[in-house]
N, C-alpha and C positions, 0 to 999 in steps of 0.2 A: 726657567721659572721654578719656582721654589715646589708646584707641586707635582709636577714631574718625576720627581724624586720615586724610585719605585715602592717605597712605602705608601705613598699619597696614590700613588697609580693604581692600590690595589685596594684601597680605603674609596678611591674614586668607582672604579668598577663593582666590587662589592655591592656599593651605594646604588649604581646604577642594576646592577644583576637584583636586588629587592626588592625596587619598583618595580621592573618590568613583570617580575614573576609574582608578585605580591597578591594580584586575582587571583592566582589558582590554589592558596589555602586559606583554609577555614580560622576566622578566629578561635579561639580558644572557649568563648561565651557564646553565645546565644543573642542576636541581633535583627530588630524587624529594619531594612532597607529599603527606602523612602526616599523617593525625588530624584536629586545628583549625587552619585556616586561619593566615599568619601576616605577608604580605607588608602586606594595607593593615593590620594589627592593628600594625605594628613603624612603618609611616610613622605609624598615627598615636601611638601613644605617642612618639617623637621630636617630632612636630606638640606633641603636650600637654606633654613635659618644657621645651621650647622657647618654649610659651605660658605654665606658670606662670612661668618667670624672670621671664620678659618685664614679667606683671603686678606681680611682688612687687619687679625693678628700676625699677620705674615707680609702685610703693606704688600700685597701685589696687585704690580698694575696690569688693568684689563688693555689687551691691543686692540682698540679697534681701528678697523683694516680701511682702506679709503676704498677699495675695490667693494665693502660689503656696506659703506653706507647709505645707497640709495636701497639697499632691499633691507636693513634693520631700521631704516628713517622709516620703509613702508611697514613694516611691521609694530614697530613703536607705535606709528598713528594708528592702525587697528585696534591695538591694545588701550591705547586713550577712547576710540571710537566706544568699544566695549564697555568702558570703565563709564562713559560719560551716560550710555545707556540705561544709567540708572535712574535717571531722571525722569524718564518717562516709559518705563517699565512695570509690570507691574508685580514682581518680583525679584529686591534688590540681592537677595541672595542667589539666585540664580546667574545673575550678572557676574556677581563677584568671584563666582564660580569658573565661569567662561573669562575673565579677564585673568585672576589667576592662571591658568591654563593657557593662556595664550602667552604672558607675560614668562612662562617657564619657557616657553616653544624660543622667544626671541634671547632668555639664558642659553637654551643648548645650543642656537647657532655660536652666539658671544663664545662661549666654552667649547663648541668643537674646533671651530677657526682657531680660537687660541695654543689647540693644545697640539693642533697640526703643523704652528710654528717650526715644531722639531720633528724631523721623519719619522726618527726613533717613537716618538708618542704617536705620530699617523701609522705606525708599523703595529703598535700593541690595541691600538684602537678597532685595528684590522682584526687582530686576534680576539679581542673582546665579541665583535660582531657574528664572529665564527663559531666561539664557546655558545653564544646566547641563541643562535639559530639551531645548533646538534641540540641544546638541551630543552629548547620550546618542542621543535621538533621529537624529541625521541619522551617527553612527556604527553604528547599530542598522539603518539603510535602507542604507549601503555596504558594511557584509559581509551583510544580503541579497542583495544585489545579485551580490556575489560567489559565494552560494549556486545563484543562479539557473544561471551558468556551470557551476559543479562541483556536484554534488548531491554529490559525496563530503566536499566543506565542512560539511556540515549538524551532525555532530556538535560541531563546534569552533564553529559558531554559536551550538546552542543551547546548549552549554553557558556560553558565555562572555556571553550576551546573555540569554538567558532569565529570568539575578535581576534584572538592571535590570529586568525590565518590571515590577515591582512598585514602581519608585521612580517610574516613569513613569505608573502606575495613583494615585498618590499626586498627581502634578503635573499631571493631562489635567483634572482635576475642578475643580483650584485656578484652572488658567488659562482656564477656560470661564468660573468662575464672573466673573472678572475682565473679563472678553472682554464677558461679555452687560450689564454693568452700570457698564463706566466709559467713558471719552471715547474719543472716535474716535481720536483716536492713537494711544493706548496699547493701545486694543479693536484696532488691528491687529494688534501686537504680541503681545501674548497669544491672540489667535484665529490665527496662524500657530502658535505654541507646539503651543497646544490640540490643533490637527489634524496635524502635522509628529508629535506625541508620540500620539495616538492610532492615525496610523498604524506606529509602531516597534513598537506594543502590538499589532496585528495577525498583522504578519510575524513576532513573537518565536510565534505560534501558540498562546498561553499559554492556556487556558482558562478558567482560575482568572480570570484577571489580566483578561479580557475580560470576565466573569462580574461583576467588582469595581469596572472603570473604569464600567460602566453603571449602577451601582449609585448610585456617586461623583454621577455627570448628571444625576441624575434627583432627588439629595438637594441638590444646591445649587440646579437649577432653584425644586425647591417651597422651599428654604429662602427663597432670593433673593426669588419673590416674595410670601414670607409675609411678610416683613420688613422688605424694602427692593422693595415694590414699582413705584413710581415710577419707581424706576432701573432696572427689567429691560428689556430691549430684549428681545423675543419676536422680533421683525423679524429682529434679529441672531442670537439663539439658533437659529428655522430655519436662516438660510443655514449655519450652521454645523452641526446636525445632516443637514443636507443635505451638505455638504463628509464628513462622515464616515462618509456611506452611500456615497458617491463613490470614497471611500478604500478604504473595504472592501468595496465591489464590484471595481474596479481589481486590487488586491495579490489577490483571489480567483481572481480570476480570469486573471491570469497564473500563480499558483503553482498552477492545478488542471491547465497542462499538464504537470505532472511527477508528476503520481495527486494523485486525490482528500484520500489524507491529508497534502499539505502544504495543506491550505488548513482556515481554522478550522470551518466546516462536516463537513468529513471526521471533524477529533479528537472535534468532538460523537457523530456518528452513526457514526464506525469502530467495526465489533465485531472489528477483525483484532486478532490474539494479542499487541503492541506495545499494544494499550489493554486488551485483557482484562488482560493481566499488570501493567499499570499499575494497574487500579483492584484487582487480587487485593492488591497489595503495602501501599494506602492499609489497605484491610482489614484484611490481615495484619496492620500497625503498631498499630492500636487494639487489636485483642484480644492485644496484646501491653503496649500503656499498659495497660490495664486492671489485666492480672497486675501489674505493677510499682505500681498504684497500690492494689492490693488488698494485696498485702505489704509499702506503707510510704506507708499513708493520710497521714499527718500531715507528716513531713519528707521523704518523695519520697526519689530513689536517691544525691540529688546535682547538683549544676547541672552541664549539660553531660558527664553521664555515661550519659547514655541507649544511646550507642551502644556503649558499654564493655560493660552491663551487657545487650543486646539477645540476646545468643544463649540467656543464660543465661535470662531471660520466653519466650524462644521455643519454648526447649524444656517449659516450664510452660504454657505455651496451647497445644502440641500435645497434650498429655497430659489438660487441663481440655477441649479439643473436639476428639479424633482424627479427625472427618469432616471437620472444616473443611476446603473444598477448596484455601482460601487460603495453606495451608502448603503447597502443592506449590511458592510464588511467591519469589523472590528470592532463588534457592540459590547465584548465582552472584554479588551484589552485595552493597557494601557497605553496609549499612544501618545509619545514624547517625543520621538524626530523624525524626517522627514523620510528615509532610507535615500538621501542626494543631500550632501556635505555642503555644495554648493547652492542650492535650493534652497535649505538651511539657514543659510550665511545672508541670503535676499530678503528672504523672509523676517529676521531676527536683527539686523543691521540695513536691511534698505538698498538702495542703488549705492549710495554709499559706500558701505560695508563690504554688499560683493566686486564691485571695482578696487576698492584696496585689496583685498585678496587676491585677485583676478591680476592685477598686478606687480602684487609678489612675485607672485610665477612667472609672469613675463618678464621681470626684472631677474629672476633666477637663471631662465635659460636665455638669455643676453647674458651675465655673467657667466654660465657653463662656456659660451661661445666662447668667450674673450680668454679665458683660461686656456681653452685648447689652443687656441690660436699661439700664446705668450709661452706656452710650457713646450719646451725641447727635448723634455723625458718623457721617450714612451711609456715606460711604467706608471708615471702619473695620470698620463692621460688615460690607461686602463681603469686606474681605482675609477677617476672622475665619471668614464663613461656608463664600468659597471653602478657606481653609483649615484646617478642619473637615470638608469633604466629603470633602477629599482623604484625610485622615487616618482616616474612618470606611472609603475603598476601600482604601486598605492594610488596617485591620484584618479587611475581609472577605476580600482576598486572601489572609490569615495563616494563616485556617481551612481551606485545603488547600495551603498553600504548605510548600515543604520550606525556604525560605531565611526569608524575615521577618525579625524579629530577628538570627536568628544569620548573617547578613550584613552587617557593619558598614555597610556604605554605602548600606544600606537602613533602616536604624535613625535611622542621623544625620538623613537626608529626612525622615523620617514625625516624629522628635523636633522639630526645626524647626519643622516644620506645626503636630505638637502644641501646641510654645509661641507660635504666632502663634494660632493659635486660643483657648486659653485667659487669657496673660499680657494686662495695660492698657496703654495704648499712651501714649507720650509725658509731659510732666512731671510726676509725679503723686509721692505721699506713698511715699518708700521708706526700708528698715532697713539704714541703713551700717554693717555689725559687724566691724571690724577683727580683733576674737580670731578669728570665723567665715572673714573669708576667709581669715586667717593659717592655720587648722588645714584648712581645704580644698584648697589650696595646699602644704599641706605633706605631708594624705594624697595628692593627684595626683602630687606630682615624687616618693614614694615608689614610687606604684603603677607610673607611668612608668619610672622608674630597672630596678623589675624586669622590667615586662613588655620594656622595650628588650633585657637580659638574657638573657631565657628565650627570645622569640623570633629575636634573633640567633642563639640558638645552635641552635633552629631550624631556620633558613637553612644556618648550616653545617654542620647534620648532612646537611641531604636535600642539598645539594651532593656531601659525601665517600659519600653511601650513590649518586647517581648517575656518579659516579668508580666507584666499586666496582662498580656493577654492568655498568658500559663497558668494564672492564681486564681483558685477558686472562690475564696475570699471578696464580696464585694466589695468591701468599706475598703481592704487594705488596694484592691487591682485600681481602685480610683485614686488614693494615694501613690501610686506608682504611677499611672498615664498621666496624673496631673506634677508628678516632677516632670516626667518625658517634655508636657508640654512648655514646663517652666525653661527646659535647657534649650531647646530649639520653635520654637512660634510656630516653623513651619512644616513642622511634622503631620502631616495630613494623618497619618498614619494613628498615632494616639488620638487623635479627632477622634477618627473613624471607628477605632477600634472600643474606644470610650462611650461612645454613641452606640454600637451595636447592643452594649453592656446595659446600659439601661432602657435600650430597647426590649432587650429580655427579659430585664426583669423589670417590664410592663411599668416607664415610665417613658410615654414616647415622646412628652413635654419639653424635659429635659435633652433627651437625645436629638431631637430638630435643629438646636443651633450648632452641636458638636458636628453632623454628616452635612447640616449646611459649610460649616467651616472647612471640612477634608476638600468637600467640593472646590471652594473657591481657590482653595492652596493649592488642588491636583487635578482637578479637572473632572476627574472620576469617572467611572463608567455608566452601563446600563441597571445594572444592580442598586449603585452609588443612589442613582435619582427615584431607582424606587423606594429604597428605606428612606428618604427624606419625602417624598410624595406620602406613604402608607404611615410613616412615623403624623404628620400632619394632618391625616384622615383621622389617627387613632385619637391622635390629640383634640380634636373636635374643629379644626380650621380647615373647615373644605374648600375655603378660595383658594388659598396658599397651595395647596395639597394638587389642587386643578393646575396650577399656576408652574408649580414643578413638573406635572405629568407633562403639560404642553412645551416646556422646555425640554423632556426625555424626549417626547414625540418629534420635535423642530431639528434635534443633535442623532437623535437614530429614525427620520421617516419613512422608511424601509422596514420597519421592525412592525410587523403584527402585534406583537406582545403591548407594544407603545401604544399604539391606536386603541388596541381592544381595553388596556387599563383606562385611557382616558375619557375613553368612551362610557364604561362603570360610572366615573365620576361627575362625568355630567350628565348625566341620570339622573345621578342621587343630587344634581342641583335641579335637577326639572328642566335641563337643556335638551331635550330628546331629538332635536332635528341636528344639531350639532355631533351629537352623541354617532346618531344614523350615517354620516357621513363619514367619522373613523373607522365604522364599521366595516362600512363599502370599500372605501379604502385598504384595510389590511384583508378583506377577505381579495381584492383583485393580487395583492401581493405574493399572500401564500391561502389559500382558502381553506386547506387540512388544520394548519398550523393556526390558524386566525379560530376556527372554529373550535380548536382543542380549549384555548385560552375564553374563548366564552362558556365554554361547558364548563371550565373550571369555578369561572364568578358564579355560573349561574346555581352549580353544584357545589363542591372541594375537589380540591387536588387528589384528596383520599379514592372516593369514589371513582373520578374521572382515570386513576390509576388502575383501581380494578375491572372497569369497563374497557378499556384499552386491550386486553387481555383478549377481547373476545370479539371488541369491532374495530375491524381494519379501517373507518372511517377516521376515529382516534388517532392523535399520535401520541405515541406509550409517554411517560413523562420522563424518561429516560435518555430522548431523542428531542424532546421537546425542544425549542432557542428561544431566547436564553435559558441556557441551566442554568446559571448564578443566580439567577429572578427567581426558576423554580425551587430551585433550595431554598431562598427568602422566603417565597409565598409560605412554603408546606409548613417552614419553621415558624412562621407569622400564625399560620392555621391554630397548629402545635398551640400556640400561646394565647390566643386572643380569642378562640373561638371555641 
């Protein structure tokens, strides 16, 4: 095939080596980041509008395999399942989003099966995944490295390095498995891979991800030598389980002089309030999938609308388990997935949804099987089994991971793997259907053409909303948030940001329908619902005002802070037995913290600050929960009072 050609081979990897790596720099401008991701979601639909030309100027035809059409028939229908969930969604651009994305997942198997047609391209493919593992990898140990020096680093590590490590939970398994059972050359090469990638997966401190790559080792060991016993080098497999107790002795123990919790040990066995509230928040999200999947068994809420719809189950599982201690958790964050891929997928597409996926996989490792079975080369069956392991440690990564799938650059790896694992290797019986790749080709440069579209404009909405939010200028910062919101509707973000704006400057009329609007577009947090409660109060509509506090109370009823504002408010409506009963309520919750929050209505945040100073009964406002609310209040004070 015409792009095989080693020009194309290198125009193709290039393409591929940008996306993957395209999270970890910085654009060049300055960007507020809102909702679904969109920087590698926009390279790659340019990558895809770019690549069908290319195919359809070069008339080449797509193989598709008779071996892969029960698992691209099931993944097609997912992809319709998605696309159709717009319809009763209630955010079509989050659909579009997730369908997109899936729609690219059922391109990479199309395009890796294809290109493994020819050895020679399953050979360079093999090298591409190796280049791409040393260099995530040894990017992943230089800004450790840098953390080491600034502990103030750490949050901009983990967040920018933490999703790789499920692409490299994907690759440490594949390259063992190649390490332990090919020739000594190449066994170098892939056994540096192996350990250079298993130590990235260390220092990212991932737990999950540690939990998955060992899982990975241990299933291509027994696979390797159930299968291809012959060729396993156990001699080689020690030295190398050896190098990665080496590894993770090492990175342990440098990162335990800066406390116990940077090092993987500590995240297991930490009970400080940073892991309590982490596992409270896993909790919280399932008995919130559940509601969502009890009230729309069958078709789910919508792809990729999970976090639209999160406040509104939230407030439904506090009210179906009021004791649950787990809703005291995550009043301050934005909560958009579930941290289980497949929870997820139930949730957002229904029984539905998760049986078609559910059966992908099933359809996958049937097809693994029949492959091993038919292939007479060992060597093949090495690639296949190494990747296969790697592709069952991504899936158990998924089952607590907050990214998986909905990380393009994590999707594209683990799809790859998938089709090395399942697809038949080299020149064999394939179905050249000219109508099929014309009408596949012609839905990608459609889907392409839009998605280039909607997230350009994207781009240059969180551009003019972070313009707005930098200009001190009021008349021009609203001429800027109001282009933002002209390019994108659903930029919660410019809302928000526009509403804080004329909150301050002491127009809270106007600002009510802009933080109502963020809300509805994002869900928003604890904060969120008091600048629209307290914007409402200011504005002189105290039903409304009550009517949102009870909605902050219903979505966080664990929260002191919630109770005790609501409780102010109906007051000031002359509801005082109602009032008495929030009262009670957040004082049985936290009674310090319930009390700091009444001395504050009853006095200011000011005073209540410098009292704190002197009675341990107080909590200093420093400590106080939420801080996001207390910065609001003291700024609200600042202004209003």
């Amino acid at each position: 095939m015409s792009y095989q050609k080693p020009k194309y081979q290198l125009l193709v990897f290039a393409a591929l080596a940008a996306v993957l790596l395209a999270a970890l720099f910085p654009l060049p401008f300055r960007v507020v980041m809102t909702g679904h991701p969109w920087k590698v979601e926009l390279l790659v639909a340019i990558a895809l509008l770019l690549g069908s030309f290319f195919l359809h100027r070069k008339k080449v035809e797509i193989s598709f395999l008779p071996e892969l059409k029960t698992i691209t028939t099931v993944l097609g229908a997912f992809v319709v399942l998605s696309a159709s969930s717009a319809l009763w969604a209630v955010s079509w651009v989050s659909v579009f989003h997730h369908t997109f994305l899936w729609f690219c997942y059922l391109f990479v198997i199309l395009f890796t099966a294809n290109w493994m047609r020819s050895r020679s391209g399953l050979a360079k493919f093999l090298e591409f995944l190796v280049f791409l593992g040393v260099l995530l990898s040894s990017l992943t140990i230089v800004a450790y490295l840098f953390l080491l020096l600034s502990p103030d680093y750490e949050a901009v590590f983990r967040v920018a390095y933490s999703k790789y490590s499920e692409i490299l939970v994907a690759l440490v398994p594949f390259y063992f498995g190649l390490a332990i059972t090919t020739t000594k050359k190449t066994s170098r090469i892939h056994s540096f891979s192996a350990v250079l990638s298993f130590a990235a997966i260390v220092v990212s401190l991932s737990r999950t991800s540690f939990i998955a790559v060992l899982v990975g080792l241990a299933l291509v060991t027994v696979l390797g030598f159930a299968i291809t016993r012959r060729r396993v080098s156990f001699a080689h497999a020690g030295v190398l389980v050896l190098a990665f107790l080496l590894v993770l002795s090492i990175t342990q123990l440098i990162s335990s002089k800066q406390g116990q919790e940077n090092t993987l040990y500590g995240r297991f066995s930490s009970t400080s309030s940073y892991q309590t509230s982490s596992g409270d928040i896993r909790l919280l999200l399932l008995g919130v999938s559940k509601e969502m999947i009890v009230d729309n068994p069958v078709l789910g809420v919508g792809a990729d609308n999970y976090g639209v719809l999160l406040n509104k189950y939230r407030a439904k599982f506090g009210k179906s388990a009021p004791s649950n201690r787990t809703l005291r958790a995550g009043q301050e964050l934005m909560l958009e997935r579930t941290h289980n891929e497949f929870i997820q997928i139930f949730s957002e597409l229904g029984i539905l949804g998760g049986l078609t996926i559910i059966s992908l996989f099933v359809f996958g490792l049937l097809s693994f099987i029949r492959q091993l079975r038919l292939s007479s080369r060992c060597t093949e069956n090495i690639i296949r089994i190494s990747a296969f392991s790697g592709a069952v440690a991504f899936l158990v990564s998924s089952v607590a991971s907050s990214f998986s799938f909905r990380v393009f650059q994590n999707g594209i790896v683990f799809f790859v793997l998938f089709a090395i694992a399942v697809a038949p290797y080299g020149s064999i019986k394939r179905t050249m259907n000219r109508s099929a790749t014309k009408t596949l080709l012609i839905i990608s440069s459609v889907l392409s053409v839009a998605s280039v579209l909607i997230f350009a404009s994207q781009a240059a909405s969180g551009y003019y909303t972070a313009r707005g939010t930098t200009t001190e200028d009021f008349e021009q910062a609203i001429k800027l948030f109001e282009t933002a919101q002209g390019l994108d509707s659903n930029n919660a973000a410019a809302d928000m940001s526009l509403g804080i704006r004329y909150f301050n400057e002491k127009e809270p009329l106007k600002a009510v329908p802009l933080i109502k609007a963020a809300i509805d577009k994002s869900g928003g947090v604890i904060s969120t619902y008091y600048f629209l409660a307290v914007s409402y109060e200011l504005a002189g509509d105290l039903e409304s005002a009550i009517g949102t506090a009870r909605k902050c109370r219903d979505i966080y009823p664990h929260s002191p802070f919630a109770r005790i504002y609501l409780a102010e408010l109906l007051k000031k409506s002359g509801d005082n037995k109602s009032a008495e009963r929030e009262v009670e309520f957040a004082l049985r919750i936290d009674r310090k913290n319930a009390e700091t929050w009444r001395l504050i209505y009853k006095e200011s945040a000011l005073k209540v600050s410098i009292r704190s100073r002197t009675d341990s009964s107080i909590t200093p406002l420093a400590d106080l929960t939420p801080n996001s609310v207390v910065q609001a209040l003291v700024a609200k004070e600042k202004l209003y009072e």
